[in-house]
BATORVO-910784 format. One line per 8 residues: number of its first residue (from 1); for each residue x, y, z of C-alpha. Coordinates in steps of 0.001 Angstrom, whole numbers. Each point is the difference from the previous one (the first is absolute). Example, Ala and Ser with C-alpha at 12.3 -4.5 7.8 and 13.67 -1.06 7.14 Angstrom:
! residues 2
1> 12300 -4500 7800; 1370 3440 -660;
END
This chain:
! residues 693
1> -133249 46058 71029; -1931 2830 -1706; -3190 42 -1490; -978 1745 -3226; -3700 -1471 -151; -3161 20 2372; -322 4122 -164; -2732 1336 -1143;
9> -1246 4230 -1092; -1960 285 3606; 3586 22 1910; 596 3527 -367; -3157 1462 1755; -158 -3215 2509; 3415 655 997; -584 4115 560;
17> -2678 -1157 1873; 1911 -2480 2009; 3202 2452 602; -2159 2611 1370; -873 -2063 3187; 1859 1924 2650; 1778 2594 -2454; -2532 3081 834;
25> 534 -907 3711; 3909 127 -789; -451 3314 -1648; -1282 1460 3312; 2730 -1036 1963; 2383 2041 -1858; 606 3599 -1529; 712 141 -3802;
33> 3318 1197 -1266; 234 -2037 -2994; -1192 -2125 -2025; 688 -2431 -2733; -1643 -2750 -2510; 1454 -2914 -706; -1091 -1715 -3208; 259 -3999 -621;
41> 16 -1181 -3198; -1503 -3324 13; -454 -1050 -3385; 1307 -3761 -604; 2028 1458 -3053; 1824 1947 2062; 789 -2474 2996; 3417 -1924 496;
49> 763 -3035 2076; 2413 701 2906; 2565 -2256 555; -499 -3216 2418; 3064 631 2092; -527 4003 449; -19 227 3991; 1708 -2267 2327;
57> 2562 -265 2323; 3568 422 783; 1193 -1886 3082; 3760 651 1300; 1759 -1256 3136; 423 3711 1328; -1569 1162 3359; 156 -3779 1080;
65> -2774 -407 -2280; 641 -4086 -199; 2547 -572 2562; -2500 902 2911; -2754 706 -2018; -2315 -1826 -2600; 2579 -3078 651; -1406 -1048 3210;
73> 3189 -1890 1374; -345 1329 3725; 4246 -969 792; 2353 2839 -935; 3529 -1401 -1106; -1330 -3418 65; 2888 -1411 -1067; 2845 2085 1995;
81> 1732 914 -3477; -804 3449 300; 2920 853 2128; 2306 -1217 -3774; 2208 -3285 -341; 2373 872 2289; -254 -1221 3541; -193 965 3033;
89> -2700 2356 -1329; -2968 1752 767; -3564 -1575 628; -2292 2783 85; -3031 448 1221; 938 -3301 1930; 397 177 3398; 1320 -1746 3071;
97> -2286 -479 3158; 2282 -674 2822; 3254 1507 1012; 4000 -260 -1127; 355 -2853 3116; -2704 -2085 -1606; -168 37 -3483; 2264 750 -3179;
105> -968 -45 -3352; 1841 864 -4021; 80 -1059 -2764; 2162 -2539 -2069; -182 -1984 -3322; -1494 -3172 1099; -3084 233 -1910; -935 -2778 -1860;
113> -1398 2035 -2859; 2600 643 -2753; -895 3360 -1264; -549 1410 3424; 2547 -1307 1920; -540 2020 3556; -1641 -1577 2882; -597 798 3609;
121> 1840 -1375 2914; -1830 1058 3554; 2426 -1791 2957; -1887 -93 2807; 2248 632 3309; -2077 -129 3146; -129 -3776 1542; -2979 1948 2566;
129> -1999 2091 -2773; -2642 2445 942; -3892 -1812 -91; -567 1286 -3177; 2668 -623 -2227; 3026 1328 -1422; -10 291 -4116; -1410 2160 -2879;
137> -2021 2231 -1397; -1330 1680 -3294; -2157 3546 -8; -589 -731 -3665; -690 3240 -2040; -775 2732 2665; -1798 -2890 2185; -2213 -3131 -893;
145> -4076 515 -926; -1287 -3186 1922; -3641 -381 562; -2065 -2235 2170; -1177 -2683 -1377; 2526 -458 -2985; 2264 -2535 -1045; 3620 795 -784;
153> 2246 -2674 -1747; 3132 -591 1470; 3016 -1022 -1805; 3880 452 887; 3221 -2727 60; 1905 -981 3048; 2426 -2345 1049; 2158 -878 3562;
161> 2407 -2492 717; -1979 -749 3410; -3592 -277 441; -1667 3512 416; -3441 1175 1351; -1199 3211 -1685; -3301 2003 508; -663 2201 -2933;
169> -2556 2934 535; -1790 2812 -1041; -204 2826 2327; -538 3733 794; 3488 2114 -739; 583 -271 3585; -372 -3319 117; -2505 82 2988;
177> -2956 -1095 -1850; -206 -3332 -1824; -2302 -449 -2753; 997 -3385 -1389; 3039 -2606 1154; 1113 -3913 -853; 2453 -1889 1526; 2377 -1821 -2221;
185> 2775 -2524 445; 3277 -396 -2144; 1417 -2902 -135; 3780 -12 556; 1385 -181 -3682; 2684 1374 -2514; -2539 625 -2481; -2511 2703 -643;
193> -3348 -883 709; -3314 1481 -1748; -2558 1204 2819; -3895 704 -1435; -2338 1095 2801; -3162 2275 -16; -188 2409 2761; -3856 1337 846;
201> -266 2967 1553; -1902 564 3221; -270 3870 -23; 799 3148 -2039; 2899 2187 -613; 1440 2148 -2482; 3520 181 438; 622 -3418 1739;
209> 3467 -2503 -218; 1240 -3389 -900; 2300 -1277 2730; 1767 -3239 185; 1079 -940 4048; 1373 -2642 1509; 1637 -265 3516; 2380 -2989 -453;
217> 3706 682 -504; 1312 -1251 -3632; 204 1255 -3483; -2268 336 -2352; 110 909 -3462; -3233 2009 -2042; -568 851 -3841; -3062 902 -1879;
225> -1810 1062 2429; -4020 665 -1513; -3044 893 1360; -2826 638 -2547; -4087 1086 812; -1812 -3143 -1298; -2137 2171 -2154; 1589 1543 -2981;
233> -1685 908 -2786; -756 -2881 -1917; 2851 -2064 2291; 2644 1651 -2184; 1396 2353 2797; -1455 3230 -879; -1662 2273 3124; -3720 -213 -834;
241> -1042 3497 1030; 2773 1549 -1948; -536 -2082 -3095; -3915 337 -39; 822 4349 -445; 1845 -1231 -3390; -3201 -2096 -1145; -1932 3073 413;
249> 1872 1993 -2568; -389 -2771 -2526; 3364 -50 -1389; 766 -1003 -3129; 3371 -588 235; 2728 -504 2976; 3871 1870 -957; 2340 -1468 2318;
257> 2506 120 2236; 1039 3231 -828; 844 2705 -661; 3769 1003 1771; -2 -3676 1840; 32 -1653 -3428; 3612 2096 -490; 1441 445 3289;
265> 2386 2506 1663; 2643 -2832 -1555; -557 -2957 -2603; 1151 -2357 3753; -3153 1179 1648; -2595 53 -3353; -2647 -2493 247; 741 -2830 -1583;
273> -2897 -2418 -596; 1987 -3691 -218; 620 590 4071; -3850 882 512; -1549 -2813 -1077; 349 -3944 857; -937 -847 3725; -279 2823 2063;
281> 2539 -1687 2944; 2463 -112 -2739; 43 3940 -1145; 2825 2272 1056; -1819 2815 -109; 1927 3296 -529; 522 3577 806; -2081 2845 -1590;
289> 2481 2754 322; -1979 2395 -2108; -3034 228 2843; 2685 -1371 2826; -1516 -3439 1356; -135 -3641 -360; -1738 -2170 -1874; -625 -3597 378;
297> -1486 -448 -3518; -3085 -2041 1339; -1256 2368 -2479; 1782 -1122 -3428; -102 -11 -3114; -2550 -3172 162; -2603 1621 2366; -53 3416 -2249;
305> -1047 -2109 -2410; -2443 -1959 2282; -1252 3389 1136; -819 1799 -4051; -1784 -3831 -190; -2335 -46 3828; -482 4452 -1049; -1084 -1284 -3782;
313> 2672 2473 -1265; 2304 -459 -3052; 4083 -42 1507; 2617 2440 -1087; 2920 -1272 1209; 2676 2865 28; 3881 -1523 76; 3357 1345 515;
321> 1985 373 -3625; 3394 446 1989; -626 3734 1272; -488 925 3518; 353 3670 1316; 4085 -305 73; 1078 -2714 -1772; -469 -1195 -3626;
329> 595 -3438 -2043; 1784 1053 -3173; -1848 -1180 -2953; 2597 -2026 -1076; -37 -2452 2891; -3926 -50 762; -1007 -3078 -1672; -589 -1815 3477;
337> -1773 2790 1357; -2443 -885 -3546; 367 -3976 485; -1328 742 4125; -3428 2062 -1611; -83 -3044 -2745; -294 -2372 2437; -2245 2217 2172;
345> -2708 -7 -2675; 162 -3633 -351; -688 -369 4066; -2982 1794 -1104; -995 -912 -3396; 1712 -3314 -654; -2155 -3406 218; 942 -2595 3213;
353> 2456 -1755 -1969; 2204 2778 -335; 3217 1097 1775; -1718 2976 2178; -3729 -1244 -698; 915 -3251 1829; 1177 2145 3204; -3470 2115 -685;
361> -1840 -3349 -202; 1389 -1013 3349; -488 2661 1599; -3708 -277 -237; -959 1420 -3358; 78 -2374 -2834; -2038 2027 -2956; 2297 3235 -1119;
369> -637 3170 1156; -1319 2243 -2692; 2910 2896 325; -18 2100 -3332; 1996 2875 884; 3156 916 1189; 2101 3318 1372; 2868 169 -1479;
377> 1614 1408 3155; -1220 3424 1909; 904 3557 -403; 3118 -808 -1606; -353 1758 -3231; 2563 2546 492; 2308 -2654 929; 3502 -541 -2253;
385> -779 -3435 -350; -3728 -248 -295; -524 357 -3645; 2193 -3026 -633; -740 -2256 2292; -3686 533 -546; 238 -1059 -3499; 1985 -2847 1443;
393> -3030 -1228 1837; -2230 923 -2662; 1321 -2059 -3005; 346 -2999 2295; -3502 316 1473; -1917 825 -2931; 1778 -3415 -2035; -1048 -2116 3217;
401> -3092 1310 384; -1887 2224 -2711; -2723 566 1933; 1477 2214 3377; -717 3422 -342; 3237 1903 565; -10 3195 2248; 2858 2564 -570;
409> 1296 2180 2574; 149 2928 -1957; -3001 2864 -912; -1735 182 -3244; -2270 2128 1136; 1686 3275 -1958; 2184 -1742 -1686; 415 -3448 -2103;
417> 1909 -2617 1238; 3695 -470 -1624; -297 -3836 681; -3333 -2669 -142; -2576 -662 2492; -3770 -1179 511; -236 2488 2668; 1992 2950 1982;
425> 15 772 3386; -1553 3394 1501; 602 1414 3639; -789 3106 1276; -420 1067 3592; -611 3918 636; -1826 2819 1807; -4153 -220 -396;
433> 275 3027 -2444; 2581 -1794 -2768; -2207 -2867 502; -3256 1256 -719; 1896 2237 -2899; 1055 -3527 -1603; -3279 -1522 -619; 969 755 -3778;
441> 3168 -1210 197; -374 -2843 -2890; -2446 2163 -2133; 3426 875 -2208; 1585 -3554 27; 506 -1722 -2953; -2514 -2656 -806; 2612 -2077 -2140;
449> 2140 -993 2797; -409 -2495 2965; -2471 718 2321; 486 1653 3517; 174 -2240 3474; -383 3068 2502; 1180 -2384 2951; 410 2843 2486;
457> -1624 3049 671; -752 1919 3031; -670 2936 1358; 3488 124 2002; 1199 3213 1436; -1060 3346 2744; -3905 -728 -948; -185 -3696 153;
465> 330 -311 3983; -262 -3726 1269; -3039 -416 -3014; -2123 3368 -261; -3131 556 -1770; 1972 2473 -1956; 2077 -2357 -1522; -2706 -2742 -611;
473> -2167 2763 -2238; 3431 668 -2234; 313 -3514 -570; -3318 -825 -874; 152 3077 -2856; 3619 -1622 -1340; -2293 -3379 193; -2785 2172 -2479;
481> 2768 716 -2322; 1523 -3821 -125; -3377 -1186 -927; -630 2653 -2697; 3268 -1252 -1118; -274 -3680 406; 712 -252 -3231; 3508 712 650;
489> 270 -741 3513; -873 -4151 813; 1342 175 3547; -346 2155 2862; 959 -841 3888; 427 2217 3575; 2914 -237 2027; 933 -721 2686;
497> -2976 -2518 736; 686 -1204 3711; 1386 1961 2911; 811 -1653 3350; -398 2793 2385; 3089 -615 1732; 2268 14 -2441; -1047 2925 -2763;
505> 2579 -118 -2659; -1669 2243 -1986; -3692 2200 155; -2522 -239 -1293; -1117 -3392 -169; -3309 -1981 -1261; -479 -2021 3160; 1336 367 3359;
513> -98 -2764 2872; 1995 -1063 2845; -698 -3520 1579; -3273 -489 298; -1917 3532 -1777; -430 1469 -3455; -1198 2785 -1895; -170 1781 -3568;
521> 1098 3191 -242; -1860 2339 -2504; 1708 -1047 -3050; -828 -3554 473; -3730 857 292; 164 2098 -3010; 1333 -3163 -1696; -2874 -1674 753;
529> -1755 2051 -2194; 2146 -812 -2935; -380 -3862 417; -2452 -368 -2690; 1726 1495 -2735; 2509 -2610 -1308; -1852 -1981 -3088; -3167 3346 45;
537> -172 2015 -2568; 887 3638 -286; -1687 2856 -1245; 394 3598 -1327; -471 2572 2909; 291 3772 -895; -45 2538 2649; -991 3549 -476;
545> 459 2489 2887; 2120 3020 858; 876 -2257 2858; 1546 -3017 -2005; 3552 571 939; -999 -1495 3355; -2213 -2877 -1715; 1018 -3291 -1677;
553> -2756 -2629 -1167; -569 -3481 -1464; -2979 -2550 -1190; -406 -3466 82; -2176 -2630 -497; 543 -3819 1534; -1635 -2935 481; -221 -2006 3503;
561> -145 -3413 317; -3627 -271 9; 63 1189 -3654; -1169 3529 1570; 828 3163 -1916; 1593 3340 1602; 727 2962 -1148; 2334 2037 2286;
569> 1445 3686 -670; 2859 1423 1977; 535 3852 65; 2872 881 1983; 1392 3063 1192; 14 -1927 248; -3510 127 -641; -1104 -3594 -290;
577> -2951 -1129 -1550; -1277 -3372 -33; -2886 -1837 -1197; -1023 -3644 801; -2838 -1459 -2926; -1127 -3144 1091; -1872 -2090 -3343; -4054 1135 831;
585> -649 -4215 -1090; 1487 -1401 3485; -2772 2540 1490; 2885 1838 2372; 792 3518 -1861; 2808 1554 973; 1861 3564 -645; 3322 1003 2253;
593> 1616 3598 -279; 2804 1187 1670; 1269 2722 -94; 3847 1758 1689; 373 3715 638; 3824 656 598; -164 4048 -30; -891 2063 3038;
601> -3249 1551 -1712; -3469 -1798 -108; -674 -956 -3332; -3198 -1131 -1749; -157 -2807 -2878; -2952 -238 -2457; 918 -3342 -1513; -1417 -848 -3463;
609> 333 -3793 -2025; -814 -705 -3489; -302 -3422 -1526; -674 -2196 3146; -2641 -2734 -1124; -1439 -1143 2813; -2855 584 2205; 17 826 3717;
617> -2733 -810 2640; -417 3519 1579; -316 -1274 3837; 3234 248 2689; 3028 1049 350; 3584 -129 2144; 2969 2614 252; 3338 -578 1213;
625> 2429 3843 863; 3415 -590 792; 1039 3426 1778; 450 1657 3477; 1100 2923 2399; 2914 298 -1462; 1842 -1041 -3110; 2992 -1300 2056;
633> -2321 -2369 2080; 1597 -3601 358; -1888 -3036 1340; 1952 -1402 3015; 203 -3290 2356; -2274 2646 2560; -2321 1219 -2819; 141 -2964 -2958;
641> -2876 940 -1590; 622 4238 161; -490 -318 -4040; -1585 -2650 -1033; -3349 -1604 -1255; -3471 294 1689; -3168 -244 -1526; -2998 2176 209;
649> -3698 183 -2280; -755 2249 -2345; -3748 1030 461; -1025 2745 -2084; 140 771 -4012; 1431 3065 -1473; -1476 1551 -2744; 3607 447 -1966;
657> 2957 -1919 -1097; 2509 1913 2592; 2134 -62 2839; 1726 2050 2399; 3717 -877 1027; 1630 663 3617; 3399 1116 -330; 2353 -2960 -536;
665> -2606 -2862 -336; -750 -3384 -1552; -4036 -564 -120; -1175 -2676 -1643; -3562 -722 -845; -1743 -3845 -393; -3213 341 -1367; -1806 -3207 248;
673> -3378 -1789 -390; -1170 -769 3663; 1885 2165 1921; 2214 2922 1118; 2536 95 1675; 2505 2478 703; 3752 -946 766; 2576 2125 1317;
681> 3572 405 162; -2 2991 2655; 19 703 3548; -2436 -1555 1824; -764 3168 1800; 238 2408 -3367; -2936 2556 -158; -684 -588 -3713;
689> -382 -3281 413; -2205 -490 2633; -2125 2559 -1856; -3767 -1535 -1085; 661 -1196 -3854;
END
């Protein structure tokens, strides 16, 4: 939260003090070609509270983002229902190990789970089978991540009329090296039988197997076959390393599943949350034929929820209203489309003793989850039905349940809406230049209407590359203009979030991994910067240069947890500008500026503040930059860290509140009591910054 007390008259020349640590060794580095001041109006009057919920995130199953990604099911097609209902039909990535004379495996409809009704039968032929084994396998997503030492929780169902001896391993994708193996006997039986078994690995690699063997002649029927890493973030199934990038962004809310998946290609293949949730054995998983795989839905509508709770995020749960990308529910037949969201809400919201609370309950969760809003669909404005069934939904969920906050597909941003909603939806993904040209986008919107969720915005198209620094410095100057408008705008999320390297649906992307490595690209580290903004408060910036049309700015002030006040300024050309205050009673003063050039020219800022009431302690300081070579630079599984942050000390005072800025630049200042630091989101091997501060 903001503070509006603890400042006192001394700030002012403190804080010029403070900000000139470094800046007159800045100005060296640099010619001048233009310069600029920035002036923050500080004055509690003046301030306004930016909403809670401003930045967070938008998670969709695209780029095998769940599927293979933050889901950390390690079994592709666990189930075998990805080759459809009909049988014989395809198993893939399954394989066979041994040859046509010794083994034969499809598919039929044996299963004894009702609402996935295909199992696997594997007929073993050869009465002398090869030492090893005749049977199985599973690559899982682009190979297995198994590491030595780890434990791996096996789960699948079997059954065989005649006793059968099966070794399950994991090996390497030749299946030469064996990092983990158990024996296990079936007892000869017409019914399915659970099998539980931990498998701990005794070596490392990346894009390992799961094989099932056996070199006794019978049949031998397999279903839900799982294998899960032990350690999932808070046991819940989420990939730790993947979900620990989200907690440093600090969401405030989690919009899921989509996005196109929510609508589908066709209404058959939408996502439909009553078949992702329950036990996960039990799911039929389905077909995303938007971003062309298969889903299991281990990832469902429960764990999303489970998810915005372990991220401390508020859920926006975005459902189909009958529209996907070819085929529409007339308004006059979409009540049970409205009864399915009804009874989706009460999964969520209702207490244990209700219908869909009860299944909640059971499934592990017994207090309601606190969803408040709701997408009425996605991109569907335009659509001949959407107007009508929206209101549809909207009637029925605002009498059940006054509280929601309803999201409408359609743009008040120029325009009023024609119909009611709490909030309405905003995406735009375009060049740098647009981007960077829209940071005043909602200075003209009407304050009467509902607010603005902009769940989707990227820099998208010939400049954005696989995540360039370009792109990152445009959407950090849209990010200025959403908090100068926060008034207006109460929602704000980049897409796409997660990329799995090999499958890229779509570029540029937050986070890329494959099985076992991760990085941010530049726009996620310029997020980072913008994490303590939701709940600050925002102040008047003015800018006054010949240079402005390449400049965008913003103020706030916050409080952290330790009841600590801050004070940051973003200038953006970005040129962004930030100041951290920390309250001079807990003894640890603090300032933080940062500042983003996006034009090609040098620029100096002289920044100026009136009405800050607090005083500084005049001793340290830390800077962060965010730049490089060049302004297409990418980070990269070779080069993660290319642009990203490393810190460095500040060790001599300037004798003026001003800084130079390289071409295309973040630099951010933390002036502090005990000491400076400087951090840096650069190259390592960049001249300016290995210069002596």
């Amino acid at each position: 939260m903001g503070s509006k007390e603890g400042f006192s008259e001394t700030t002012i020349p403190c804080l010029l003090l403070l900000f000139c640590l470094g800046c007159k060794c800045l100005a060296s580095e640099f010619a001048v070609t233009q310069t600029a001041t920035v002036k923050v109006d500080a004055t509690p009057e003046l301030a306004r509270k930016i909403p809670d919920t401003l930045f967070g995130l938008f998670f969709e199953e695209i780029n095998h983002a769940g599927a293979g990604g933050i889901w950390a099911e390690l079994v592709s097609n666990r189930g075998f229902e990805a080759g459809g209902p009909h049988t014989p039909s395809n198993i893939h990535p399954w394989s066979t190990i041994g040859d046509d004379s010794s083994i034969f495996v499809a598919t039929d409809r044996s299963s004894c789970f009702s609402r996935n009704i295909i199992a696997l039968r594997m007929e073993v032929l050869c009465n002398d089978c090869p030492a090893d084994g005749v049977g199985i396998y599973n690559p899982g997503f682009w190979g297995m991540n198994i590491e030595d030492g780890k434990t791996y929780n096996l789960v699948f169902y079997v059954k065989s009329p005649e006793t059968a001896d099966l070794r399950v391993s994991l090996t390497s994708p030749d299946g030469l090296q064996n990092l983990a193996s158990i024996n296990i006997t079936v007892s000869g039986t017409s019914n399915w039988i659970k099998m539980e078994h931990k498998l701990v690995a005794e070596g490392t690699n990346r894009t390992s197997r799961l094989q099932i063997t056996t070199n006794k002649k019978g049949v031998i029927w397999f279903d839900q076959i799982s294998l899960m890493p032990a350690d999932t973030y808070r046991g819940h199934g989420f990939r730790t390393d993947l979900i620990s990038m989200l907690l440093d962004l600090k969401p405030r809310f989690l919009r899921f599943p989509g996005g196109c998946f929510v609508e589908g290609e066709w209404l058959r293949n939408a996502f439909r949350w009553r078949e992702s949730i329950g036990p996960w054995e039990e799911r039929p998983g389905h077909f995303g034929d938007v971003w062309h795989y298969w889903t299991d839905d281990g990832l469902g509508y429960y764990e999303y929820l489970q998810l915005s709770e372990d991220l401390g995020a508020a859920p926006v749960w975005v459902f189909n209203n009958g529209i996907s990308h070819h085929d529409e529910v007339d308004t006059a037949v979409i009540a049970p489309f409205v009864k399915d969201v009804l009874d989706s809400l009460e999964f969520a919201k209702g207490s244990a003793n209700s219908t869909w609370g009860s299944v909640r309950a059971a499934m592990g969760h017994p207090e309601p989850f606190p969803l408040k809003y709701v997408a009425i669909g996605n991109e569907d404005c335009w659509k001949k039905h959407y107007r009508g069934n929206y209101l549809k939904f909207y009637n029925a969920i605002r009498e059940a349940y006054p509280d929601i906050q309803m999201i409408s597909n359609c743009d008040g941003s120029s325009r009023r809406l024609d119909h009611p909603a709490d909030l309405f939806d905003f995406h735009v993904y375009t060049d740098s230049r647009t981007l960077f040209s829209m940071r005043n986008t909602f200075d003209r919107t009407s304050r009467d209407g509902p607010k603005a969720f902009v769940s989707e915005y990227a820099v998208w198209q010939h400049d954005a590359g696989k995540g360039s620094l370009l792109a990152s410095l445009a959407e950090a100057a849209f990010l200025t203009g959403l908090e100068r408008n926060s008034d207006i705008v109460q929602m704000a999320s980049y897409a796409p979030l997660f990329v799995n390297s090999n499958d890229r649906k779509w570029n540029p992307d937050a986070i890329v991994f494959n099985t076992w490595q991760h990085y941010g690209t530049p726009s996620y580290w310029m997020q980072t910067l913008f994490r303590e903004s939701s709940g600050a408060m925002v102040h008047p910036v003015a800018i006054n240069s010949r240079y402005s049309g390449s400049l965008a700015a913003s103020a706030i002030t916050w409080q952290d947890s330790g009841n600590n006040s801050f004070l940051r300024v973003k200038a953006s050309s970005i040129s962004c500008i930030r100041l951290n205050l920390k309250d001079f009673a807990t003894l640890v003063s603090k300032a933080l500026v940062q500042i983003v050039n996006f034009g090609w020219h040098t620029v100096t800022v002289r920044i100026s503040t009136i009405g800050l009431q607090a005083s500084v302690n005049a001793l340290g300081s830390t800077a962060t930059v965010l730049t490089s070579g060049n302004v297409m630079d990418e980070n990269s599984f070779s080069h993660p860290k290319k642009v990203v942050p490393v810190k460095r000390q500040l060790r001599n005072a300037a004798e003026s509140m001003q800084v130079r800025l390289a071409p295309h630049s973040l630099t951010s200042f933390d002036l502090a009591l005990a000491q400076s630091t400087l951090v840096t989101l650069a190259e390592k091997n960049d001249e300016y910054l290995r210069s002596e501060i």
